[in-house]
VEXFILO-849621 format. One record per residue (C-alpha): residue in one letter; x, z, y. Coordinates in steps of 0.5 Angstrom, whole numbers, plus 500, padded with zeros to 3 digits. Last residue first. Layout:
! VEXFILO-849621
aa: A | x: X | z: Z | y: Y
...
This chain:
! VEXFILO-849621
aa: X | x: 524 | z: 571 | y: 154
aa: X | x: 532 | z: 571 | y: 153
aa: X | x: 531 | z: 569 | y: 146
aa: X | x: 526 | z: 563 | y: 146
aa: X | x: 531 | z: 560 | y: 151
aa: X | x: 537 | z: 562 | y: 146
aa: X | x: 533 | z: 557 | y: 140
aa: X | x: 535 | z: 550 | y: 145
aa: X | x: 529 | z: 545 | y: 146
aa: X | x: 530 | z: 546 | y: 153
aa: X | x: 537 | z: 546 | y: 155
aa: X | x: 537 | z: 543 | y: 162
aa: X | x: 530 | z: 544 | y: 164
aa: X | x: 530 | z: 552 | y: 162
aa: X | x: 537 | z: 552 | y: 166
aa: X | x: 534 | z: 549 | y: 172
aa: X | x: 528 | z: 555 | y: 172
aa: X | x: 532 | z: 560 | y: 170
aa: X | x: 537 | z: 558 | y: 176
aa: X | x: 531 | z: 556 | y: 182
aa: X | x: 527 | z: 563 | y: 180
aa: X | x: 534 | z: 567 | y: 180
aa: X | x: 536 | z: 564 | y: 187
aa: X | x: 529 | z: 565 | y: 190
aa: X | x: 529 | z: 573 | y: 188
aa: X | x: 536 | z: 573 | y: 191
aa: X | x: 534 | z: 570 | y: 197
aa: X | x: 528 | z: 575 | y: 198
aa: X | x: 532 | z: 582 | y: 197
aa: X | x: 538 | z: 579 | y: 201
aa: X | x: 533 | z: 578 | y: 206
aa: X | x: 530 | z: 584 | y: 205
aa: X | x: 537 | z: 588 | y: 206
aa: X | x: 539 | z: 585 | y: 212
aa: X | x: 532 | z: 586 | y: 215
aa: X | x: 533 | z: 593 | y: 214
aa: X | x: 540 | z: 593 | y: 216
aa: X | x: 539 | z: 590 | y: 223
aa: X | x: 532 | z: 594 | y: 224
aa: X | x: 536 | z: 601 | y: 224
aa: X | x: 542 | z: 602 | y: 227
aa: X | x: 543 | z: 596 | y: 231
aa: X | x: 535 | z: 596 | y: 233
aa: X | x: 535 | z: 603 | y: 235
aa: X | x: 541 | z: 603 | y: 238
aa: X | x: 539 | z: 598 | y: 243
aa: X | x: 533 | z: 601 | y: 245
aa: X | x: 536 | z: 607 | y: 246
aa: X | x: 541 | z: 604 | y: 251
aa: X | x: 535 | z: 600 | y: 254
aa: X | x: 531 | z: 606 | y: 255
aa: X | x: 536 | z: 610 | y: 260
Protein backbone atom coordinates (compact mmCIF):
# COMPACT_ATOMS: atom_id res chain seq x y z
CA UNK A 1 0.00 0.00 0.00
CA UNK A 2 3.23 2.42 0.43
CA UNK A 3 4.52 1.82 -2.78
CA UNK A 4 1.40 3.55 -4.84
CA UNK A 5 1.62 6.28 -2.23
CA UNK A 6 5.32 6.67 -3.05
CA UNK A 7 4.68 6.86 -6.80
CA UNK A 8 1.97 9.35 -6.55
CA UNK A 9 3.89 11.56 -4.38
CA UNK A 10 7.09 11.47 -6.76
CA UNK A 11 5.02 11.94 -9.92
CA UNK A 12 3.02 14.76 -8.29
CA UNK A 13 5.21 16.63 -6.43
CA UNK A 14 9.00 15.79 -7.01
CA UNK A 15 8.87 15.55 -10.71
CA UNK A 16 7.66 19.00 -11.33
CA UNK A 17 9.56 20.75 -8.70
CA UNK A 18 12.70 19.51 -10.31
CA UNK A 19 11.43 20.38 -13.46
CA UNK A 20 11.17 23.85 -12.58
CA UNK A 21 14.48 24.31 -11.02
CA UNK A 22 16.35 22.86 -13.60
CA UNK A 23 14.36 25.14 -16.13
CA UNK A 24 15.40 27.97 -13.55
CA UNK A 25 19.21 26.88 -13.22
CA UNK A 26 19.42 26.42 -17.50
CA UNK A 27 17.93 29.56 -18.21
CA UNK A 28 20.10 31.54 -15.72
CA UNK A 29 23.23 29.89 -17.38
CA UNK A 30 22.00 30.40 -20.93
CA UNK A 31 21.53 34.21 -20.08
CA UNK A 32 25.23 34.52 -18.62
CA UNK A 33 26.80 32.69 -21.44
CA UNK A 34 24.53 35.01 -24.21
CA UNK A 35 25.30 38.45 -22.24
CA UNK A 36 28.76 37.22 -22.01
CA UNK A 37 29.26 36.47 -25.73
CA UNK A 38 27.26 39.34 -27.00
CA UNK A 39 29.75 41.68 -24.79
CA UNK A 40 32.87 39.91 -26.32
CA UNK A 41 31.29 40.41 -29.63
CA UNK A 42 30.34 44.04 -29.82
CA UNK A 43 32.78 45.39 -27.24
CA UNK A 44 33.50 48.80 -28.19
CA UNK A 45 29.88 49.45 -28.99
CA UNK A 46 27.90 52.56 -26.98
CA UNK A 47 24.41 50.01 -26.92
CA UNK A 48 26.77 47.63 -24.41
CA UNK A 49 26.90 50.86 -22.03
CA UNK A 50 23.44 51.50 -22.28
CA UNK A 51 21.93 48.17 -21.64
CA UNK A 52 23.75 47.90 -18.10
Amino acid sequence: MIGPIIIIVVLLVLIPVGVCVTGGIVAAGLGWTLKESGEASHEGSELIELNT
